[in-house]
PAVORO-904082 format. One record per residue: x, y, z of N, C-alpha, C in turn; residue in one letter. Coordinates in steps of 0.001 Angstrom, whole numbers, padded with zeros to 6 digits, always signed. Layout:
BEGIN
XYZXYZXYZA;...
//
This chain:
BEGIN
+008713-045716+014064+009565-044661+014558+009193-043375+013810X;+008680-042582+014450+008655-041166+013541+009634-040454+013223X;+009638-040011+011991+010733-039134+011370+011418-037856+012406X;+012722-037969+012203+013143-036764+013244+013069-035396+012393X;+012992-034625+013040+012384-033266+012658+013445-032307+013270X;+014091-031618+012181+015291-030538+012979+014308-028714+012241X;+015105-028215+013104+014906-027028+012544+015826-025993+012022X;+015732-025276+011539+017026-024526+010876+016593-023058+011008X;+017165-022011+011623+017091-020303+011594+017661-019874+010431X;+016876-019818+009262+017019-018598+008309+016940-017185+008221X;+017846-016390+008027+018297-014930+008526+017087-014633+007373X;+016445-013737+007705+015197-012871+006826+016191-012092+006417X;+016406-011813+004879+017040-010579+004600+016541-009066+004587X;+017329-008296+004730+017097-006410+005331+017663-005947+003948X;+017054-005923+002740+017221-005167+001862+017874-003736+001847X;+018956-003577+001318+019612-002155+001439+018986-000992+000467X;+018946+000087+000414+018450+001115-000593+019618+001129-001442X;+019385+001516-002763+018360+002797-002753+016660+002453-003135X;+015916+002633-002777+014288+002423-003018+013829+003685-003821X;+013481+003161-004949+012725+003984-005787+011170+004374-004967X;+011057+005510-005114+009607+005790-004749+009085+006785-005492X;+009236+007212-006255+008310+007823-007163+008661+007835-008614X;+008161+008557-009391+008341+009073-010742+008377+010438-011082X;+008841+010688-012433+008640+012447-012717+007324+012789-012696X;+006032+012274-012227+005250+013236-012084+004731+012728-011168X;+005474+012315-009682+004899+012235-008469+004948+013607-007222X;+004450+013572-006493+003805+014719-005781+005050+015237-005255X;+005626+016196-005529+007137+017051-005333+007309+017081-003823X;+006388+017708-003277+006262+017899-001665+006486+016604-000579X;+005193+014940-001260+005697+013830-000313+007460+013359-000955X;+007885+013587-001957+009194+013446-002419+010125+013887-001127X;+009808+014966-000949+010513+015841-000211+010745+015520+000932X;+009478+015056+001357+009161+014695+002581+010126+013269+002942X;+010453+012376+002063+010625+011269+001947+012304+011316+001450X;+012385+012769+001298+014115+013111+001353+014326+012020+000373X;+013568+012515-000820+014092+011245-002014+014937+012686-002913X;+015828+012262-003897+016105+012765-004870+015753+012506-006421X;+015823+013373-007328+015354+012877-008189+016123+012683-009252X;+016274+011485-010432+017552+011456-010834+016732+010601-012541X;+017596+010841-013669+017558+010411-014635+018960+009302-015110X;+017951+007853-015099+019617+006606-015349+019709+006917-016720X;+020999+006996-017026+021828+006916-018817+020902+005732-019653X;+020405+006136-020854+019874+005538-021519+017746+005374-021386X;+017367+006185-020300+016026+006177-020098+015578+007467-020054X;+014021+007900-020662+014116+009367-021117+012628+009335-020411X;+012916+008888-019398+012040+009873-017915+012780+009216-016518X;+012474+010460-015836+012890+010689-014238+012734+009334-013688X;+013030+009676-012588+012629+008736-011344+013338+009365-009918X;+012443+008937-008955+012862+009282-007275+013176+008279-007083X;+014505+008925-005800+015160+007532-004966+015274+008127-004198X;+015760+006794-002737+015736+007660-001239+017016+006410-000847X;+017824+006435-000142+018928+005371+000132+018396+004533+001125X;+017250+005147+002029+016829+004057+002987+016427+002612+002586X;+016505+001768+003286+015727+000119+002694+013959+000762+002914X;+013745-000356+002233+012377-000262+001567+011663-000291+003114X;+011831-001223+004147+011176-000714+005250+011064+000501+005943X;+011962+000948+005786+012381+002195+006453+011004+003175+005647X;+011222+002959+004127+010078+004063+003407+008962+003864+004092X;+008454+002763+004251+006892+002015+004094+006813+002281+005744X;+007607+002532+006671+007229+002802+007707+007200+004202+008072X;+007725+005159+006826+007491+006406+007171+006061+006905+006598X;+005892+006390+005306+004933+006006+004491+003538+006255+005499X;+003778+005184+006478+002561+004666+006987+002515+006049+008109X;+003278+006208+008806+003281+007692+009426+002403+008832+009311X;+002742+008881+007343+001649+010099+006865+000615+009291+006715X;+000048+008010+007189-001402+007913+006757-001648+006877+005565X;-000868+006448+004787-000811+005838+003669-000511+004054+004478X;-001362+003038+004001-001467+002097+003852-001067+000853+002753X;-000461-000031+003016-000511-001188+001760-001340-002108+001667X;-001649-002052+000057-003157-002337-000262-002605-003383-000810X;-001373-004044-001807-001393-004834-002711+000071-004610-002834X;+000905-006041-002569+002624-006337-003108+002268-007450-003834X;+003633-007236-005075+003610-007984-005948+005432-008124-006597X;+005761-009168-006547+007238-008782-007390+007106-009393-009090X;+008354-008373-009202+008135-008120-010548+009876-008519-011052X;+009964-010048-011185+011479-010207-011656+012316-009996-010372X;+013331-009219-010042+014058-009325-008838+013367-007940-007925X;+012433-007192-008590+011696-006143-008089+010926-006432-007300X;+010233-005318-005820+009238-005860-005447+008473-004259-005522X;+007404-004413-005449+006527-003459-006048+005520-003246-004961X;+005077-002177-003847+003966-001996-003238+003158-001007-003593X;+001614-001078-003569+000925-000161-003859+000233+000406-002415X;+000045+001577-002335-000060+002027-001288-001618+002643-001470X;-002185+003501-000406-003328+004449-000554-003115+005095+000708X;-004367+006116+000711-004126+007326+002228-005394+007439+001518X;-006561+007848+003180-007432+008194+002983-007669+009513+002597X;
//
């Protein structure tokens, strides 16, 4: 008798923002573009950009201007993409 085989629908989760996308010395203008703000957390003594969209939302505007993902990696509960533009 072969084993019965069920299947189960697991909801993919839709990550909420805020998505970090840059640093204090990332390009002011795609910041802008990307309607991130830029903000310093209590206790860390450099910047950082954020944007409230989920991380898809960036990576599909991202890809808009031209910029590609070359390499994801998570980092602890982080996930980390590296991008490029020709």
């Amino acid at each position: 008798v072969p084993p019965r085989v069920t299947h189960h629908s697991v909801p993919v989760p839709q990550e909420a923002g805020p998505t970090m996308v840059g640093d204090e010395n990332s390009d002011p203008h795609l910041m802008s573009v990307l309607g991130a703000k830029k903000r310093t957390m209590l206790g860390n003594n450099f910047s950082e950009y954020y944007v409230n969209d989920a991380p898809r939302v960036v990576l599909d505007k991202l890809e808009s201007l031209g910029y590609r993902v070359v390499s994801m990696t998570g980092v602890g509960q982080t996930l980390v993409w590296c991008l490029h533009r020709e």
